[in-house]
VEXDREN-2710 file (C-alpha; in Angstrom, 1 decimal):
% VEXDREN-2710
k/r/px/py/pz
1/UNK/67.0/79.2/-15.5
2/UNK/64.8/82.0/-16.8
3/UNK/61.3/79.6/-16.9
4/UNK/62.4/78.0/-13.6
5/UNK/62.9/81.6/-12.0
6/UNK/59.6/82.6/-13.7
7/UNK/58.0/79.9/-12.0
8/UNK/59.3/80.7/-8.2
9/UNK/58.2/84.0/-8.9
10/UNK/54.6/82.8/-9.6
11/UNK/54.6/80.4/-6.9
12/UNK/55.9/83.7/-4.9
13/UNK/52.5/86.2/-5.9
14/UNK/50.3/83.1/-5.9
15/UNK/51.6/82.6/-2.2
16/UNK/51.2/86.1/-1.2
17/UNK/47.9/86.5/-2.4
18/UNK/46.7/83.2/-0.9
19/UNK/48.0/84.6/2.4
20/UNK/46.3/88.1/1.8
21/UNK/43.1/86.4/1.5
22/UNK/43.4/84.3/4.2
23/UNK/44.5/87.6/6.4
24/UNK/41.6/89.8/4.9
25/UNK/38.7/86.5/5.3
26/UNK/39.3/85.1/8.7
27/UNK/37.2/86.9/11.6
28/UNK/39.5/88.6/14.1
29/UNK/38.9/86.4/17.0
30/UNK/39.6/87.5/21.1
31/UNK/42.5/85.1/22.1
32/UNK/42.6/83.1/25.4
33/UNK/44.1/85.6/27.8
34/UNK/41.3/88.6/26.5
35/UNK/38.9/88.1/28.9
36/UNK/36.2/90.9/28.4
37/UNK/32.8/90.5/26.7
38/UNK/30.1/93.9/25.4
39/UNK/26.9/93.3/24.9
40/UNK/24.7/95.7/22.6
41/UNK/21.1/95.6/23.8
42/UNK/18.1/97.7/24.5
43/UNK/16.6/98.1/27.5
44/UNK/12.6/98.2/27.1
45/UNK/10.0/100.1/25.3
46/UNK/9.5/104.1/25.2
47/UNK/12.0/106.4/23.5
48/UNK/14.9/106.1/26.0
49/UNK/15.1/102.8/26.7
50/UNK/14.8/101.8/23.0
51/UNK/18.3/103.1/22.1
52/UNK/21.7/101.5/22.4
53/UNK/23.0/100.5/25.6
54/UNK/26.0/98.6/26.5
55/UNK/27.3/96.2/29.1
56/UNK/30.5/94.5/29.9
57/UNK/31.6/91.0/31.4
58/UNK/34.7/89.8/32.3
59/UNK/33.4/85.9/32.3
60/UNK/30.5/85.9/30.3
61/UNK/28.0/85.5/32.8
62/UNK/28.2/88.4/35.1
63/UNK/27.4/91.6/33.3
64/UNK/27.7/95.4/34.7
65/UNK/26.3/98.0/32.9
66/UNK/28.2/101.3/30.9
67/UNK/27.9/104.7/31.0
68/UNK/26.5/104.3/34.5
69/UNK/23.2/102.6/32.9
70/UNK/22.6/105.4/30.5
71/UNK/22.6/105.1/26.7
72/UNK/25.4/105.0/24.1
73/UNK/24.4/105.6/20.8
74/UNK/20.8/107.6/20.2
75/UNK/19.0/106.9/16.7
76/UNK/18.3/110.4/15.2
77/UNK/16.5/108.8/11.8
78/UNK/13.6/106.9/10.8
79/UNK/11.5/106.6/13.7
80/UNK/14.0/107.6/16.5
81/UNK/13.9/104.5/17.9
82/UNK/16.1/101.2/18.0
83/UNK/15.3/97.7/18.9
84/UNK/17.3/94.1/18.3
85/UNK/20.6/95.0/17.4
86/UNK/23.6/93.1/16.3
87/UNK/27.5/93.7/16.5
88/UNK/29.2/93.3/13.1
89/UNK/33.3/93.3/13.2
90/UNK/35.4/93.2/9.6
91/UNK/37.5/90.6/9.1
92/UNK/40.6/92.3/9.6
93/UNK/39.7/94.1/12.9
94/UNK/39.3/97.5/11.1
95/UNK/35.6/98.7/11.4
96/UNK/33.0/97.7/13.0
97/UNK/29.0/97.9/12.4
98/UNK/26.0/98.2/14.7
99/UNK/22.8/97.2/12.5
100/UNK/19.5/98.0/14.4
101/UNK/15.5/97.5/13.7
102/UNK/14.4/100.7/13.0
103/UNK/11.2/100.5/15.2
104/UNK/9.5/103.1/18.8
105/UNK/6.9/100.8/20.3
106/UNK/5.0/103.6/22.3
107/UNK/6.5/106.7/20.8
108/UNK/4.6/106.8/17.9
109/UNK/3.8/103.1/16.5
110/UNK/1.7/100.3/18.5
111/UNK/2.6/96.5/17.9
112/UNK/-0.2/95.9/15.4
113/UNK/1.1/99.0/13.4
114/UNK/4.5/97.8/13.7
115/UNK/3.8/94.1/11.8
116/UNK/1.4/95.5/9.5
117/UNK/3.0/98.7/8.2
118/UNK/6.1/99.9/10.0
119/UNK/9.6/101.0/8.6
120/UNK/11.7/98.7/5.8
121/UNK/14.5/100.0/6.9
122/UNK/17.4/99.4/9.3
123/UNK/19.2/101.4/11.5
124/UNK/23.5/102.0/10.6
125/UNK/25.8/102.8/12.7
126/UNK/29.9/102.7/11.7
127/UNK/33.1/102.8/13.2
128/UNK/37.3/102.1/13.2
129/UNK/37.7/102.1/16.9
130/UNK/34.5/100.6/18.6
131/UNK/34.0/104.1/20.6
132/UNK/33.5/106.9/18.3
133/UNK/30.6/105.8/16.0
134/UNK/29.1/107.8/12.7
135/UNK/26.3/109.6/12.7
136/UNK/23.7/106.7/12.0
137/UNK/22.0/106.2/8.5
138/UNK/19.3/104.4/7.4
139/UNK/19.3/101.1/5.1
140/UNK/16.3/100.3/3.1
141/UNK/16.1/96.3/3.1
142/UNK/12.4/95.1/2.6
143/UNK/11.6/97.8/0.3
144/UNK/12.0/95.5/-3.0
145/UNK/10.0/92.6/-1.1
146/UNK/6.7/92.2/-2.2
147/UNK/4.3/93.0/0.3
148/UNK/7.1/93.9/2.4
149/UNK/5.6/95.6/5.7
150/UNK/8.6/96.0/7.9
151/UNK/12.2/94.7/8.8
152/UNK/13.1/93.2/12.1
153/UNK/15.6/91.9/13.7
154/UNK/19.2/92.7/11.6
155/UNK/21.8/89.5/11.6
156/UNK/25.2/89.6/10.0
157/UNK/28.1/86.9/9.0
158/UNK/31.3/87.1/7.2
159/UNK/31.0/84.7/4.3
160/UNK/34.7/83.8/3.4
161/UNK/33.4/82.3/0.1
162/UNK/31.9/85.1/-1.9
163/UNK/34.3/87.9/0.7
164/UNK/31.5/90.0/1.7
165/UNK/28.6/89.3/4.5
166/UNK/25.1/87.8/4.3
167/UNK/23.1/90.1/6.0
168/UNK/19.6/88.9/7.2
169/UNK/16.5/89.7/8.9
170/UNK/13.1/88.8/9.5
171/UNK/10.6/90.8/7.2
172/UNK/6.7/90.5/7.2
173/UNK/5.1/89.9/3.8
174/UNK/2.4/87.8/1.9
175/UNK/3.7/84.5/-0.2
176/UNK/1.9/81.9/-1.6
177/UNK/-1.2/83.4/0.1
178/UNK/-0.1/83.2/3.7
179/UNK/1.0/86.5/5.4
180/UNK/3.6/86.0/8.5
181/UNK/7.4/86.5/9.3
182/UNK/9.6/85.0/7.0
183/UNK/13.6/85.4/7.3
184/UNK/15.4/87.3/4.1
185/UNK/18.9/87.8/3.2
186/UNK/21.1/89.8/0.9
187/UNK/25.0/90.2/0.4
188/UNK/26.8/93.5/1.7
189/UNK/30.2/95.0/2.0
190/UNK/29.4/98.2/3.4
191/UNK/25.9/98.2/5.0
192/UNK/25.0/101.1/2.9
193/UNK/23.9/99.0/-0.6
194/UNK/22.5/95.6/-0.7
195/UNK/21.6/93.0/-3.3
196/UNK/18.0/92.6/-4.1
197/UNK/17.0/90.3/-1.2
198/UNK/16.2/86.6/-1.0
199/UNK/13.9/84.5/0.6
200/UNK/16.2/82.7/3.6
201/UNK/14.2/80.8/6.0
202/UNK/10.2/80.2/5.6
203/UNK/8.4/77.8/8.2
204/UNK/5.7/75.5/6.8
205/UNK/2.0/76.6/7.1
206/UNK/1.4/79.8/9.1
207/UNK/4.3/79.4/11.6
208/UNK/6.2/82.6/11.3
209/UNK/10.1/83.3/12.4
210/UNK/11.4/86.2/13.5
211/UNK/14.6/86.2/15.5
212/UNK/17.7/83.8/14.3
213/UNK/21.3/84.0/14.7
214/UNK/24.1/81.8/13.7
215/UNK/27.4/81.0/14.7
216/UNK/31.0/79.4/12.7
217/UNK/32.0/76.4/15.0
218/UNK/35.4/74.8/15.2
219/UNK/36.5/72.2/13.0
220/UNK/36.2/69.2/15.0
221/UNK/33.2/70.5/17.4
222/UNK/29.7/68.7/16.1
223/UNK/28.8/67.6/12.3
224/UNK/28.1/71.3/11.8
225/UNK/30.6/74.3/10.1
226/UNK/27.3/76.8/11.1
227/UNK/24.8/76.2/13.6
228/UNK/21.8/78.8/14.0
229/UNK/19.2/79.1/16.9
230/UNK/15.7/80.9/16.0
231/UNK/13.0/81.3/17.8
232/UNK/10.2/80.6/15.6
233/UNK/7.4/79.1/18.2
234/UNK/10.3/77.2/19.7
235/UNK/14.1/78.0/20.1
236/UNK/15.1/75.0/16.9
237/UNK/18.7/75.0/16.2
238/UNK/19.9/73.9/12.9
239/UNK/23.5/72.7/11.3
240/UNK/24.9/73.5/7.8
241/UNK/28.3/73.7/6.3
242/UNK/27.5/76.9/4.2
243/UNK/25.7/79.9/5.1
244/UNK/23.3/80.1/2.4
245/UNK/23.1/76.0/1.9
246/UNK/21.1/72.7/2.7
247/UNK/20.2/73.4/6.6
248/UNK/19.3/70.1/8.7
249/UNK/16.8/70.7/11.5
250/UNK/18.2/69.4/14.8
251/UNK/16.0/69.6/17.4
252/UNK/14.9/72.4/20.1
253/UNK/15.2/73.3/23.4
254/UNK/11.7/72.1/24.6
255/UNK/13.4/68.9/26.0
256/UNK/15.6/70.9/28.9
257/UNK/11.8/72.6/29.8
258/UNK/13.0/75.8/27.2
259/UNK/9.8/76.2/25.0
260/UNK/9.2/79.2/22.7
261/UNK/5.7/80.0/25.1
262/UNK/8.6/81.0/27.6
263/UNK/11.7/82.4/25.3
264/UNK/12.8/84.2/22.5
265/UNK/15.5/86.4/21.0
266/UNK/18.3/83.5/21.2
267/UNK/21.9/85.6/21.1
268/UNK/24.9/83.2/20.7
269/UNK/28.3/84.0/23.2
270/UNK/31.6/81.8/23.1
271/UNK/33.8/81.7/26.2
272/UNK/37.1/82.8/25.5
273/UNK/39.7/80.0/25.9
274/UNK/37.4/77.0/26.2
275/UNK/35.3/75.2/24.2
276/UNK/32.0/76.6/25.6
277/UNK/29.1/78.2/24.5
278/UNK/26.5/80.5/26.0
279/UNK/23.1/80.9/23.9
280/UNK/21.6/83.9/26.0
281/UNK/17.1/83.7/26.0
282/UNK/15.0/86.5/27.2
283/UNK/12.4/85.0/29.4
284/UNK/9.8/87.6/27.5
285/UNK/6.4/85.5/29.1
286/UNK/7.7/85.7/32.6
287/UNK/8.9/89.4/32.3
288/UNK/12.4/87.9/34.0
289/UNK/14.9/89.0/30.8
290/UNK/17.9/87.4/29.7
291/UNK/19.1/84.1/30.8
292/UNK/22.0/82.0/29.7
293/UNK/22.0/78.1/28.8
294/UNK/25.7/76.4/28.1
295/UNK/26.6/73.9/26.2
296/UNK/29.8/72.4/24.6
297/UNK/28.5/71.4/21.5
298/UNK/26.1/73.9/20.0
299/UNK/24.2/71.4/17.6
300/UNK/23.1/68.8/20.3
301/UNK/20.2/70.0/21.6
302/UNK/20.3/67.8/24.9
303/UNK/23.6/69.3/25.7
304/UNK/22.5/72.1/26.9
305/UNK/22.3/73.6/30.4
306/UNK/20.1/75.6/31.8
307/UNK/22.1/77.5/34.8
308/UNK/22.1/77.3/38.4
309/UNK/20.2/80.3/40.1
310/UNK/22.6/82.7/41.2
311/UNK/25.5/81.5/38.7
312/UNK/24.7/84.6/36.3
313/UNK/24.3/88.4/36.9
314/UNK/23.0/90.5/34.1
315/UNK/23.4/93.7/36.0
316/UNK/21.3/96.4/36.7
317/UNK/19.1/97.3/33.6
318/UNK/17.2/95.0/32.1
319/UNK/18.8/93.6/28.5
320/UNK/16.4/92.9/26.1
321/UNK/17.4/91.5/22.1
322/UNK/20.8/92.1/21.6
323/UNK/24.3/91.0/20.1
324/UNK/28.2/89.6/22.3
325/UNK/31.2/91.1/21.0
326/UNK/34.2/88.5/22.2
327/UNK/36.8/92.0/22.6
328/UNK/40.5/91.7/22.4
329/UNK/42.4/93.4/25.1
330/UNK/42.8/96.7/22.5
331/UNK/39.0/96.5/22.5
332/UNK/38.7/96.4/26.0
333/UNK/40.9/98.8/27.0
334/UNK/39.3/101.3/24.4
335/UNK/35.6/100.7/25.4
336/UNK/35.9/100.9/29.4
337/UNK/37.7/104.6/29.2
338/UNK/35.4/105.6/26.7
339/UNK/32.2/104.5/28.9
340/UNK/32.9/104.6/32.5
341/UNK/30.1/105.1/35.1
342/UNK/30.7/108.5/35.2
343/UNK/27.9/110.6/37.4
344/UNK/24.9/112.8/35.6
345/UNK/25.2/116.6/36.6
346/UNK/23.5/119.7/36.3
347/UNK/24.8/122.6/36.3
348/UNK/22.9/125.3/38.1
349/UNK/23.2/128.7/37.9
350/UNK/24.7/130.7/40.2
351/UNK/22.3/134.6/40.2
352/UNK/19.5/132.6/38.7
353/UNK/19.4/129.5/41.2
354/UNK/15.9/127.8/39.7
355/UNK/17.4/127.4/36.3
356/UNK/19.8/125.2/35.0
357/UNK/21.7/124.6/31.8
358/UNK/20.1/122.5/29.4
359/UNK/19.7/122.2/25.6
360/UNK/16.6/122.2/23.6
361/UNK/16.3/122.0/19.8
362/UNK/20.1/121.5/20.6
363/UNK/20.6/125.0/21.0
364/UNK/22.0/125.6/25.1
365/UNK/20.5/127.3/27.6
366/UNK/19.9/128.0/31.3
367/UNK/16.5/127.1/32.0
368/UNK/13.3/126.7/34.9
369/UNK/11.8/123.3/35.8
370/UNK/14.4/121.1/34.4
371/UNK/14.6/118.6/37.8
372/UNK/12.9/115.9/35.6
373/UNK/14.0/116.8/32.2
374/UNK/17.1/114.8/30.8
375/UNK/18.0/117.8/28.7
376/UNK/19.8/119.6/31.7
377/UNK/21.3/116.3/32.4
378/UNK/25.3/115.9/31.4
379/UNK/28.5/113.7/32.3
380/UNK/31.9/115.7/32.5
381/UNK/33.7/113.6/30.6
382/UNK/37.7/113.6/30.7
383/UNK/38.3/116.7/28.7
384/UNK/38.5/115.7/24.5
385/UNK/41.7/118.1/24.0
386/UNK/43.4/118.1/26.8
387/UNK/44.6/116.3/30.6
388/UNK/42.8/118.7/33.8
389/UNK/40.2/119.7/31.8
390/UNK/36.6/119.1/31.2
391/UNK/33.8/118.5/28.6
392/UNK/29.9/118.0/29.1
393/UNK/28.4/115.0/26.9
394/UNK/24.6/115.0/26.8
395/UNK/23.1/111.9/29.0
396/UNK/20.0/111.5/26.3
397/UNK/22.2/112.5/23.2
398/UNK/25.5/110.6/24.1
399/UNK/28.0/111.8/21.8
400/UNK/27.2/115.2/21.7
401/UNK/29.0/117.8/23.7
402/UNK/28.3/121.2/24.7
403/UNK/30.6/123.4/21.9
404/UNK/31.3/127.1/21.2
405/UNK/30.8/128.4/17.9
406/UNK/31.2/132.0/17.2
407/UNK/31.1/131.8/20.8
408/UNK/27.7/130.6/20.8
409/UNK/26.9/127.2/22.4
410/UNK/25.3/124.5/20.9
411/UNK/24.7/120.5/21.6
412/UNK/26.7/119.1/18.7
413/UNK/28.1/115.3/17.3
414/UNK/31.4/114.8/18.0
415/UNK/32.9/114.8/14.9
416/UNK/36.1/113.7/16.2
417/UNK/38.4/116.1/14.7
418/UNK/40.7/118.5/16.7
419/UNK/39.0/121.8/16.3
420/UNK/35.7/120.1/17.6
421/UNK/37.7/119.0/20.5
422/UNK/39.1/122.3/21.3
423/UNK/35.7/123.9/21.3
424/UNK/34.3/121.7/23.1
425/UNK/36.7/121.4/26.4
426/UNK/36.9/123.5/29.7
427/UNK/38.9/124.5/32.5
428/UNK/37.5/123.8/35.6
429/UNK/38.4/126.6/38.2
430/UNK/36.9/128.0/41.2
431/UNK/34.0/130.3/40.2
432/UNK/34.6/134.2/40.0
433/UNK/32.0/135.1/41.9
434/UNK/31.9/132.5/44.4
435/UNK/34.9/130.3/45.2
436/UNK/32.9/127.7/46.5
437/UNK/31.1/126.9/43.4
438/UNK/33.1/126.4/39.4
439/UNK/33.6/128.3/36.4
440/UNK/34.7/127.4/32.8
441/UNK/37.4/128.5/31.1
442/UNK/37.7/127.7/27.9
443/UNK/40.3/125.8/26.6
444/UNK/41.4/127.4/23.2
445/UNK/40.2/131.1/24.1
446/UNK/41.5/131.0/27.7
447/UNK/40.1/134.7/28.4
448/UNK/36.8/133.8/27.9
449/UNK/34.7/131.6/29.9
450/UNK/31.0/130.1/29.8
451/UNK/28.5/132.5/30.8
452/UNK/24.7/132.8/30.2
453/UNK/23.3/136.3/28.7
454/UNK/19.7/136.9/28.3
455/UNK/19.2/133.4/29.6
456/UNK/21.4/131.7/26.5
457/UNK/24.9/130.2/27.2
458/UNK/27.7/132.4/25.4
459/UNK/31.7/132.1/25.3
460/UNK/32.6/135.6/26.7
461/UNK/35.3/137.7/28.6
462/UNK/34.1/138.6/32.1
463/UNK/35.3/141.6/33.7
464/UNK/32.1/143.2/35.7
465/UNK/30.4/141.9/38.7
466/UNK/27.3/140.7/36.5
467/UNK/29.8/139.0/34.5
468/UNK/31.4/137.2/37.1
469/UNK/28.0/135.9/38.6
470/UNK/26.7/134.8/35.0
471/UNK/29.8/132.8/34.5
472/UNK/29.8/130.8/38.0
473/UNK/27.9/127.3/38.2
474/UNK/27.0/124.9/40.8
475/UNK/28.1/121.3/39.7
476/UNK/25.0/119.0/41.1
477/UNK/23.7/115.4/40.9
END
């Protein structure tokens, strides 16, 4: 009785742990009935349209833009500048990665000095909810390539075999002579340390590859466990049944008219609750942006379809390389209050009416000619500590608020902890010296309110005339 007991109870821990693996390995997936869709993209070249932006669908093929068009997520390292970036989501659902190039075209690097000598590194950001994101880090990648001269492109996938992700990425470098793009990998559990990277994908001759993606496909959907589209002088797809095995060219899309002289940056979608696939292409050579082809089975390259016109919207800003996240209703629900299309205001003072608040060197101020200037441009958010109040995110540093400290005022990351959000939220109420304009009260020293003093914005008590008109503001698009 005693071995036959000992043997249930190994039968018992080897079931559990063959269920924990299973629980921790297999990619939270949006069921049927979640219909929503985010895109992470960029929008362009220049410093503020090469940042994170982010659009939602609620059928995969007509997008409307966040945040009311503006940014989400501003890259504060390397060269202050993101470009390609990818969605990554743990296997249980319980964080979640944005992986960037690291890379300004026109603020501060041309494209010659970007392929020849540009940053190894990638762009980080983190987070447990899908809204509030870390401050973002850098990750060095090509640095242990030889001849490494940048890193392009970021890709990740859960590999269930080895329980940790292949992260890959296209990297510049001389081998065997011949200096183009090549693809590189290396395995990650935590986007902050890497293994020493590998050689992934290498086109014969000269013919360099920059952008690939893959996706996992169904069991019973094609010959084909993983099937990747890259744009390496055509959009080719290929079919393995391991991530880092035997791949077996399949064919491209030049034979529905697609041919890598008109597209590039291939970004993979599934429809939720059918057995349909969107592979997105930016029309780079006709200027024309993202357009999607559908299929039904990913590795048959002549079962694709390229879309009627006026069958897809992709909304009002332009999306260039990017990454779709199929969200669960959680996901949804979390990401649409977090980034409404709330209005950019100014705030303008009331005794000085030329200036306006803004911050500069993230210190706050009230300031002359600011009309054009993003820094005197901010969204009231739905106040972070409380419901009837207020608190001003920054529309070109999204994610920092405007926060009393020693009641000073600074532009500061959310840090998401409750003294931040204390410090950083207002009472709206009609303005003391003018009813027909707004004050701020603040909300954890409620006899004090936002005023400017010497032209800088303080946390003070008001109780003279001068005080009253320092402290009143005119809310203004």
């Amino acid at each position: 009785m005693a071995r036959l007991l000992g043997r249930l109870a190994a039968i018992l821990v080897a079931a559990c742990l063959l269920f924990t693996s299973q629980a921790l390995t297999t990619p939270e997936r949006a069921a049927a009935a979640d219909p929503g869709y985010l895109m992470v993209h960029f929008t362009g070249e220049g410093s503020t349209n090469q940042q994170m932006y982010l659009s939602h669908s609620t059928d995969g093929l007509h997008w409307n833009d966040l945040n009311g068009g503006g940014m989400v997520l501003r890259s504060t390292v390397g060269t202050k500048g993101v470009r390609d970036p990818a969605f990554v989501r743990s296997p249980d659902g319980s964080k979640y990665w944005i992986i960037a190039t690291d890379l300004c075209i026109g603020c501060g690097q041309s494209w010659g000095d970007a392929q020849t000598n540009a940053s190894r590194n990638l762009v980080v950001w983190e987070s447990t909810d899908l809204v509030t994101w870390s401050q973002p880090w850098l990750l060095n990648v090509a640095g242990a390539i030889p001849d490494g001269r940048n890193a392009w492109a970021p890709e990740a996938i859960w590999d269930p075999a080895t329980n940790d992700y292949v992260l890959y990425w296209a990297t510049n470098a001389t081998l065997n002579g011949v200096l183009k793009h090549r693809i590189y990998y290396a395995r990650t559990s935590d986007f902050r340390t890497i293994t020493t990277p590998q050689l992934y994908i290498d086109r014969p001759g000269t013919q360099g590859i920059i952008d690939t993606q893959i996706i996992e496909v169904p069991t019973g959907v094609g010959n084909y466990r993983y099937v990747r589209a890259s744009g390496d002088g055509q959009i080719t797809l290929e079919g393995s049944n391991s991530i880092l095995g035997t791949w077996t060219d399949l064919g491209n899309l030049s034979g529905i008219g697609l041919t890598g002289s008109q597209v590039e940056g291939p970004m993979w979608m599934k429809f939720n609750g059918s057995n349909k696939w969107a592979l997105y292409l930016d029309q780079y050579a006709s200027n024309g942006g993202y357009m999607p082809v559908t299929t039904t089975d990913p590795s048959n390259p002549s079962a694709y379809q390229v879309p009627a016109s006026g069958s897809y919207d992709m909304g009002g800003t332009k999306k260039r390389h990017g990454w779709i996240m199929n969200l669960t209703a959680a996901e949804e629900s979390r990401v649409l209050a977090r980034w409404p299309n709330t209005t950019a205001n100014r705030l303008q003072s009331f005794n000085f009416q030329d200036r306006y608040v803004r911050h500069t060197n993230f210190d706050v101020r009230i300031d002359q000619n600011v009309s054009t200037s993003q820094d005197s441009q901010f969204r009231m958010r739905t106040g972070l500590a409380g419901t009837g109040t207020v608190s001003f995110e920054s529309v070109n540093f999204p994610g920092y608020f405007l926060r009393h400290s020693a009641f000073d005022f600074q532009l500061v990351y959310n840090d998401g902890t409750t003294q931040f959000a204390q410090d950083a939220t207002f009472r709206r109420v009609a303005g003391l010296a003018d009813a027909t304009w707004s004050s701020f009260q603040s909300y954890n020293y409620p006899d004090r309110y936002i005023r400017h003093y010497a032209y800088e914005l303080k946390l003070d008590p008001i109780t003279t005339a001068t005080g009253r008109s320092d402290a009143t503001f005119r809310v203004t698009s």
